[in-house]
C-alpha distance (Angstrom), angle and dihedral (degrees) to the residues before:
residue distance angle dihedral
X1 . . .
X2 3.55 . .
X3 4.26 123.6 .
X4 3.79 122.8 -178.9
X5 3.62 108.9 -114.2
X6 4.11 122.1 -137.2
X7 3.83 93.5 -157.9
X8 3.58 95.6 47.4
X9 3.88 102.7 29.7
X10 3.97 91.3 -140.8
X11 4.16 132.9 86.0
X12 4.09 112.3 -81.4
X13 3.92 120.9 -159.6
X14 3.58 114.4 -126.6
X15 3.10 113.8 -132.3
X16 3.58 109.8 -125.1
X17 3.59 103.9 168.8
X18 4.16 92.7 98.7
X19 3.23 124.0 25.7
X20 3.91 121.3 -60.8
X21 3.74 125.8 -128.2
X22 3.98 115.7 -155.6
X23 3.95 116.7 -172.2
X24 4.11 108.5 -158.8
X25 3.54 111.4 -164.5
X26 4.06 101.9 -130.2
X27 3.70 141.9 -156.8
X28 3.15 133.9 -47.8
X29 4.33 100.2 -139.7
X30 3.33 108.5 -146.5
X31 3.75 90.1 102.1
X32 3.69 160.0 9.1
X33 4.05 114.1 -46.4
X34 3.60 106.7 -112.4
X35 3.98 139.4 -151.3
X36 3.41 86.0 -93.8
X37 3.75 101.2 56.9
X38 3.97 91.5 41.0
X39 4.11 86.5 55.5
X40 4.33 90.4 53.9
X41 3.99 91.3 46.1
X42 4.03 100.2 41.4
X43 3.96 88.3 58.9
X44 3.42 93.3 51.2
X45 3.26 95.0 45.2
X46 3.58 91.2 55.7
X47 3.91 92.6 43.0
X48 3.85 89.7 53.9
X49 3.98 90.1 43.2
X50 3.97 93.1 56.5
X51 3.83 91.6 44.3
X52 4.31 86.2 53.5
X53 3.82 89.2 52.0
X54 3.45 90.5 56.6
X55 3.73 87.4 51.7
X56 3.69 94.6 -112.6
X57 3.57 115.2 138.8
X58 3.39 130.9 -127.3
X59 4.38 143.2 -157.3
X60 3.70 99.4 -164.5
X61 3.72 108.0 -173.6
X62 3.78 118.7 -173.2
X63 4.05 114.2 174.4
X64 4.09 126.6 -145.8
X65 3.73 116.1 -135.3
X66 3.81 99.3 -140.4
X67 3.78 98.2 160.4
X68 4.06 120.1 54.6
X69 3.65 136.9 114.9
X70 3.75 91.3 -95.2
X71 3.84 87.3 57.4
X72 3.96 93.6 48.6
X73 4.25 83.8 39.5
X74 3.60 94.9 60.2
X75 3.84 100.1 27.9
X76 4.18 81.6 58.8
X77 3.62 94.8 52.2
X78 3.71 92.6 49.7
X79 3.73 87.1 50.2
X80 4.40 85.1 -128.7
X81 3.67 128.5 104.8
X82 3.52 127.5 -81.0
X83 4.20 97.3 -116.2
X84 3.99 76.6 46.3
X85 4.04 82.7 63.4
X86 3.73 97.1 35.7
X87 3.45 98.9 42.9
X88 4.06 89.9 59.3
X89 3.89 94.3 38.1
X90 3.95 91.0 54.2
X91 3.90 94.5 46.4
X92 4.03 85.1 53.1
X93 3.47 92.1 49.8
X94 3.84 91.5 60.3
X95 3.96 96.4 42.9
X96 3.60 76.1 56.1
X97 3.68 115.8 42.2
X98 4.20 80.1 42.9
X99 3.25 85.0 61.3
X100 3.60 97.3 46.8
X101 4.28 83.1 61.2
X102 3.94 84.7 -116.2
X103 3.59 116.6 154.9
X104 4.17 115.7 -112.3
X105 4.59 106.5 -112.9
X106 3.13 113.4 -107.7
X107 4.33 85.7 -105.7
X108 3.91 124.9 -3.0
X109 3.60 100.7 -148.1
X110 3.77 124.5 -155.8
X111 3.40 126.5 -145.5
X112 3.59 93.8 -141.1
X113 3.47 91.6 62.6
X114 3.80 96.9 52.9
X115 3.84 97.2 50.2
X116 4.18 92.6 132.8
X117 3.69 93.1 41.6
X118 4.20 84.2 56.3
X119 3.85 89.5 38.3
X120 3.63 91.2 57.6
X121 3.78 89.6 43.1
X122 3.81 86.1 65.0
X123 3.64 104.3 47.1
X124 4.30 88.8 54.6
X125 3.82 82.6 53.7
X126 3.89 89.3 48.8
X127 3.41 89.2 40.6
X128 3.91 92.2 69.1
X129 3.71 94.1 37.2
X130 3.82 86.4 -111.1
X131 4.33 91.9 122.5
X132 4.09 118.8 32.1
X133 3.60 130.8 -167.3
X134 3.97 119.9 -109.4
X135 3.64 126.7 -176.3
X136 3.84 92.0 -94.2
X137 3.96 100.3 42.5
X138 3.81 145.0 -52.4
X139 4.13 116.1 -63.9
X140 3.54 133.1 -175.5
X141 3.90 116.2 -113.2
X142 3.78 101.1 -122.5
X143 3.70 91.0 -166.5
X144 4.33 91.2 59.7
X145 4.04 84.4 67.2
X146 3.93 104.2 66.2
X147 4.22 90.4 -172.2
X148 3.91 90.1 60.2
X149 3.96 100.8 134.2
X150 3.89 93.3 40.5
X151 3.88 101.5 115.5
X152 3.93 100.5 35.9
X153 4.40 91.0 28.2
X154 3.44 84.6 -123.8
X155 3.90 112.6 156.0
X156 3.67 115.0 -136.6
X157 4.18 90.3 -133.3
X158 3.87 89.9 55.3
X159 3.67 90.8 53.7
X160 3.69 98.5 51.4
X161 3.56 89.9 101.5
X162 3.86 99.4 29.2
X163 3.61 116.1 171.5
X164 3.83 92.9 -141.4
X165 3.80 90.9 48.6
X166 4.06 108.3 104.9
X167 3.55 117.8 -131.6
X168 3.78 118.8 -108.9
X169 3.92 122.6 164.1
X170 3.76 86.3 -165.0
X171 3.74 94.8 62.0
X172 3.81 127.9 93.5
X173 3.94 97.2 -129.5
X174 4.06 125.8 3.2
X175 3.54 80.4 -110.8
X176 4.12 110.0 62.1
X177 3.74 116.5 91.4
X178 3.69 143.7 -133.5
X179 4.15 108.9 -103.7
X180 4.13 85.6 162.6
X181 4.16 116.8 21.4
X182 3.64 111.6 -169.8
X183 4.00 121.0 -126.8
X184 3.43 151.2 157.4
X185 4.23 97.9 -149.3
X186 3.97 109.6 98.0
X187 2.84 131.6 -97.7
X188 4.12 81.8 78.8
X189 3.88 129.6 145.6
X190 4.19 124.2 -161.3
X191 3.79 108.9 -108.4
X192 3.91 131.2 172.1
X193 3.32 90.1 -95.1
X194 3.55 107.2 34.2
X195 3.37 154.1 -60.5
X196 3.63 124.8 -53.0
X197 4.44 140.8 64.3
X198 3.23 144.8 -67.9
X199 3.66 133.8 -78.2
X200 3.89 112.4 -109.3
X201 4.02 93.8 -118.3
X202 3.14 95.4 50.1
X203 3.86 95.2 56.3
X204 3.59 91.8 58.9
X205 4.40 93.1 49.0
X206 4.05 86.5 51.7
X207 3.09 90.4 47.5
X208 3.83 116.5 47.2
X209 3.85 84.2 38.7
X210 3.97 96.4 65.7
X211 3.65 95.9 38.6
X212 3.52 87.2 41.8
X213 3.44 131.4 9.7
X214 3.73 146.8 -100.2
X215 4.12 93.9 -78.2
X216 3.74 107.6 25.9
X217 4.09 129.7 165.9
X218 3.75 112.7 -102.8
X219 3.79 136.1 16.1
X220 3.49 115.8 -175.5
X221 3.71 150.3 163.8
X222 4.05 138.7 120.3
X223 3.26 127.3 -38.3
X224 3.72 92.8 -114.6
X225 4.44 88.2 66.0
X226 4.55 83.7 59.0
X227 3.85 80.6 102.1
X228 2.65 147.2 66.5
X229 3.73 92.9 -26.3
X230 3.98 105.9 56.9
X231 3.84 88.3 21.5
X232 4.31 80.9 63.5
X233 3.69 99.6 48.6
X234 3.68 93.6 50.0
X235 3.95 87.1 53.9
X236 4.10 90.3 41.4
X237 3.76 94.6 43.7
X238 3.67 101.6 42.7
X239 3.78 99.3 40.3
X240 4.36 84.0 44.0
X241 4.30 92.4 48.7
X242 3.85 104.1 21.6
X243 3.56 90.5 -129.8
X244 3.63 131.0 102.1
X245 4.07 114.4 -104.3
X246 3.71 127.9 -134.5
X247 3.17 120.9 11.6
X248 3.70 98.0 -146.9
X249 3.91 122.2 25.2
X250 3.81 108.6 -150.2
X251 4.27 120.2 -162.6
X252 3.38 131.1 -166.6
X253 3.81 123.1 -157.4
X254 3.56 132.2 -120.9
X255 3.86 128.7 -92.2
X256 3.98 116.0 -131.6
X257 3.51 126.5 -159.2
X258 4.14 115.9 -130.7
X259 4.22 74.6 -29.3
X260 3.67 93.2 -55.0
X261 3.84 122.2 127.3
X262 3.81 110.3 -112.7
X263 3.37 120.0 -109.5
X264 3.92 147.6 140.2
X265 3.63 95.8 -125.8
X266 3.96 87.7 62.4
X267 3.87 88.1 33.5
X268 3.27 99.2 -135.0
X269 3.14 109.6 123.5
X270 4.35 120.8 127.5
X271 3.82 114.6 -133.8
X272 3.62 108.6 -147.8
X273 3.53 89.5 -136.4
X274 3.76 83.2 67.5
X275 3.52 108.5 39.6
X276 3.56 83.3 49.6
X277 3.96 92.4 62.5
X278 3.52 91.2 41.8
X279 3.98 103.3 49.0
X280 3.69 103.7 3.6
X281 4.01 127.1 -133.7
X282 3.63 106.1 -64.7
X283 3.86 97.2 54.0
X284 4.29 91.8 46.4
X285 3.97 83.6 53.4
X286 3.91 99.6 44.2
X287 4.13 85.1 49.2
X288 4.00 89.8 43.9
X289 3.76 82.4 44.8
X290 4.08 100.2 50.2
X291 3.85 105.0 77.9
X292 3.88 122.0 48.6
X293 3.87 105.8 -86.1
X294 3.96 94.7 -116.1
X295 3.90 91.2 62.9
X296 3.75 130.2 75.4
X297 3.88 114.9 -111.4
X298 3.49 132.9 -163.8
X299 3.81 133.8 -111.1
X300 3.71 106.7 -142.4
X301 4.07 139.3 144.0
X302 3.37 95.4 -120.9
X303 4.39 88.4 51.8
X304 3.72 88.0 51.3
X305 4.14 92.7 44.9
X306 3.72 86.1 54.8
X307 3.64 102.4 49.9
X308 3.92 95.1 42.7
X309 4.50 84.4 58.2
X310 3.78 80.8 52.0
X311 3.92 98.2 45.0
X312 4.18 81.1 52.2
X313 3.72 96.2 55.6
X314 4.10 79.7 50.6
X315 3.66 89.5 60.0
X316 3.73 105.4 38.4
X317 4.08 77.1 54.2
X318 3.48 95.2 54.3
X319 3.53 96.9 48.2
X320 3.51 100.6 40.0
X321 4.10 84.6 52.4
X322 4.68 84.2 51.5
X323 4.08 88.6 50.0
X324 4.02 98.5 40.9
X325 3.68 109.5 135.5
X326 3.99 105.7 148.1
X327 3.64 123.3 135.5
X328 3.50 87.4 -146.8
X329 3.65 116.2 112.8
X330 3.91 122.1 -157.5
X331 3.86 96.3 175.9
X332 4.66 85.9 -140.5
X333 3.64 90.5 162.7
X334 4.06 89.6 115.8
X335 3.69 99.7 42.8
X336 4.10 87.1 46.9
X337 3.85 92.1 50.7
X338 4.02 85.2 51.9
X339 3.29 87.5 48.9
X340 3.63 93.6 56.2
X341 3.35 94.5 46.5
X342 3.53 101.4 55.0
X343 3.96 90.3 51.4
X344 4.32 88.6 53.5
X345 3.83 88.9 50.0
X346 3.90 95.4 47.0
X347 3.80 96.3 55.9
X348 3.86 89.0 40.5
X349 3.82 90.7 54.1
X350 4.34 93.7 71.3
X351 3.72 88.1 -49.4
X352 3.49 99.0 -74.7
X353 3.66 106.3 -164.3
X354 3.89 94.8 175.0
X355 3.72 95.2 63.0
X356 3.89 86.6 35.9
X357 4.09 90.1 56.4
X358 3.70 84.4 46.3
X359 3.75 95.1 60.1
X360 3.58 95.0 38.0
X361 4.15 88.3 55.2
X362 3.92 86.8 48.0
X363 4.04 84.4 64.4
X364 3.60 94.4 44.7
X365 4.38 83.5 51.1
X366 3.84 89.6 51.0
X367 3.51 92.9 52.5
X368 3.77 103.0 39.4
X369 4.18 83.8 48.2
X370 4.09 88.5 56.1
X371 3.67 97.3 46.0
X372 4.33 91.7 43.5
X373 3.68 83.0 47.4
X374 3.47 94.1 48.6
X375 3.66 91.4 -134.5
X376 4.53 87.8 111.5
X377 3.96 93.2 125.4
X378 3.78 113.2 177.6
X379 3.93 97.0 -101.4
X380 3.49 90.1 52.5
X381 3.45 94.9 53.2
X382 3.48 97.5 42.8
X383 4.27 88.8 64.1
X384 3.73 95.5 44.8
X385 3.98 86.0 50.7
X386 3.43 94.6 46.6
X387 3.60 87.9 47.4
X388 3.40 98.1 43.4
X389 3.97 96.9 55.1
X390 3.62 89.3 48.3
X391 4.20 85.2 69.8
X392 3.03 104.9 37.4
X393 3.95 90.0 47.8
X394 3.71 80.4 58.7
X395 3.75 98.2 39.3
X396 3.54 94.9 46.7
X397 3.70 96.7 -115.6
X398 3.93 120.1 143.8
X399 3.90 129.8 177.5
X400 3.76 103.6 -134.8
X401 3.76 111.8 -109.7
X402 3.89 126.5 -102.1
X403 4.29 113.3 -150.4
X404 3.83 112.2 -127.2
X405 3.97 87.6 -118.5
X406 4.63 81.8 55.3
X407 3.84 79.9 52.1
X408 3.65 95.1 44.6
X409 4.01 92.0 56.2
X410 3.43 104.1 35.9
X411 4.26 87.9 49.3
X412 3.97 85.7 57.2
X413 3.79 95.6 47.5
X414 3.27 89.7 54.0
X415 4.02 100.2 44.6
X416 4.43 78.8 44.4
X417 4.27 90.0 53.8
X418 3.80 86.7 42.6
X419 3.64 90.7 46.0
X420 3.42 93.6 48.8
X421 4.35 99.3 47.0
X422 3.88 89.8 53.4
X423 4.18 84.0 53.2
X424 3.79 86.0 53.5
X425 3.86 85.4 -118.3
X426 3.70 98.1 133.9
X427 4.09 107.3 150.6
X428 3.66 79.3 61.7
X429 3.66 98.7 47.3
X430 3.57 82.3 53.3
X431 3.27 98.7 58.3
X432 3.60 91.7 57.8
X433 4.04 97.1 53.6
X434 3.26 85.8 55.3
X435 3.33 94.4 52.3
X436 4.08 86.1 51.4
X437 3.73 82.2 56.7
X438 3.58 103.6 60.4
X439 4.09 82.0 40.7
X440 4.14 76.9 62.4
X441 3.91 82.8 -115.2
X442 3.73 117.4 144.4
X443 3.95 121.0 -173.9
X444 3.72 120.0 -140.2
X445 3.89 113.4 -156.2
X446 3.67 127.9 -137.1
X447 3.39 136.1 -177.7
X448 3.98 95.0 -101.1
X449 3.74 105.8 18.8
X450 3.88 142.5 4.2
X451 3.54 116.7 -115.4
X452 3.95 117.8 -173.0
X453 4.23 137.2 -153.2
X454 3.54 134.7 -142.5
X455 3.81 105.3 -128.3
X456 4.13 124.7 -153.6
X457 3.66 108.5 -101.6
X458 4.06 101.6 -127.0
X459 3.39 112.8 173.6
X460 4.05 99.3 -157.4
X461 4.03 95.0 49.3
X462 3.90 95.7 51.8
């Protein structure tokens, strides 16, 4: 499987011989998950659902930042603590990445729970006079790491006066950075050199380096994290270990909305908590699934329309595929296995989800074609379903399930309406369709028989 590589600017293989460890840079919780964040985690959810089909294992490690000055901000305004605010911001992130039909990490660290391990990070970087205590904290000499620049091909001259770069009469050069910042506001932990918390990029180096190791897989996040934050922990974790750190750096493009930056100024900015109300999980990951994962995409009504007609084909597919009883016999096993195959090499080629969507919609076709047809005989069905669960495993798609008592009703209605039509009785049989319809049901009409489908209720497409 080939990924493109920021450092290097070319495609890596991943080597997926042993088991691969991903590092996802996480959250900060100080707020709603956004759009944005749902985007980043849905494509590696998909990249570390393909590499589990092929029976590679995975460690996927994706941190929480639970201590930041957005934290304390917020926690301050609210007049509560700050675990008070990340505690609640990290249990809404898992009603809503559950709800998003993303697989759990393998361990969400915190950085408040590895304060020694970054502690001791800092004193090796003291150690060989490559961080140095100032009056307001500890900060990494940017100038001690000659391949500062590498990931984001930043030079170190053009930076000197970097906008982004805070002001700080106590440091070295504008361009060094806190990895301990001194302060009397809980939350605060004892340290050699004072009181106060960590730096935010050097949470993420302590941490993907116990869980993982100097020289993991993957490191990945959005675009927007290229610098300074990722650009930092490669300086911090190679000048700490001596070793080079991940092998393969892995970004994510932004999400635009109506092709508008997101931002709270502008307040437009899509909580997933309510885009998952409005349009449910499957649409949000067919739209965060519709543009190669290394370019932006954008966030509009008109995006969301189009993927919820496309999630509909998916379930007049499925269902068709549950109610197949034609004798016919179409013998598809060849054009299915292509099929297959042309999904597998699409997310190996840079994970391209686009062409991967594609392939998976080509299934869908073929067995939508069958059942119009008529031609849908059981055998038939039965590879294009087994096929078809295999992707959307992978893709993270999931038909919402009916109970057997659901099935119960809705197959009685149905034998009631039919009853009903032969009698002639057909204001009545109407009554029960529509019925069916506020059930979400929809009946599909063949020659022989009606069959019917359980349809997502989204709220924003009806």
């Amino acid at each position: 499987m080939k990924i493109q590589d920021t450092l290097s600017n070319s495609e890596q293989l991943v080597d997926v011989s042993k088991k691969v460890k991903i590092y996802l840079c996480g959250v900060t919780v100080y707020d709603e998950s956004h759009i944005g964040h749902a985007r980043t985690i849905i494509i590696f959810d998909v990249l570390r659902k393909y590499l589990e089909s092929k029976g590679v294992e995975v460690e996927f490690i994706q941190n929480f930042t639970d201590v930041d000055d957005k934290i304390i901000n917020r926690a301050n305004a609210e007049n509560v603590t700050a675990e008070t605010i990340s505690t609640k911001y990290i249990a809404n992130y898992f009603t809503d990445f559950d709800g998003l039909n993303v697989k759990r990490a393998t361990n969400y660290p915190k950085a408040t729970e590895h304060i020694d391990d970054i502690i001791k990070f800092i004193q090796k970087l003291i150690e060989k006079e490559i961080a140095y205590t100032s009056k307001n904290g500890v900060y990494f000499a940017v100038s001690k790491f000659p391949d500062y620049g590498k990931l984001s091909k930043k030079k170190i001259e053009e930076l000197q006066s970097g906008s982004r770069i805070e002001i700080d009469e106590s440091k070295k050069s504008p361009l060094d950075f806190a990895v301990w910042k001194f302060s009397d506001t809980n939350p605060v932990w004892n340290s050699p050199w004072g009181k106060g918390r960590p730096g935010w990029h050097i949470e993420c180096s302590a941490m993907s380096i116990k869980y993982l190791g100097e020289n993991f897989d993957i490191h990945g996040g959005g675009r927007d994290l290229i610098f300074p934050h990722h650009e930092n922990e490669i300086a911090q974790s190679e000048s700490c270990t001596g070793n080079s750190f991940a092998k393969i750096w892995m970004h994510v493009g932004m999400v635009t909305i109506n092709g508008e930056k997101m931002s709270k100024s502008i307040g437009n900015i899509k909580s997933i908590k309510h885009v998952l109300e409005n349009w449910g999980p499957n649409v949000i990951r067919l739209l965060c699934l519709s543009g190669h994962y290394s370019k932006s995409i954008d966030y509009s009504e008109e995006l969301l329309k189009e993927s919820l007609v496309k999630w509909r084909q998916v379930e007049t597919c499925y269902y068709e595929l549950i109610h197949a009883d034609s004798k016919s016999q179409e013998k598809i096993e060849g054009v299915i296995e292509n099929i297959g195959m042309e999904f597998n090499n699409s997310l190996e080629d840079d994970l391209n989800t686009h062409l991967a969507l594609s392939t998976f919609f080509q299934l869908v076709k073929e067995g939508n074609r069958l059942a119009a047809e008529e031609k849908l005989g059981k055998k038939d069905a039965e590879i294009i379903k087994t096929e078809m669960k295999r992707m959307m495993d992978i893709l993270g798609l999931k038909i919402p399930e009916i109970t057997e008592n659901e099935k119960h009703e809705i197959d009685e209605l149905i034998t009631n309406r039919e009853t009903l039509r032969k009698d002639k009785q057909f204001e009545k049989a109407d009554k029960i369709r529509d019925k069916l319809n506020e059930m979400g049901v929809e009946l599909i009409d063949h020659k022989e028989r009606t069959i019917w489908m359980k349809k997502e209720n989204i709220r924003a497409g009806s």
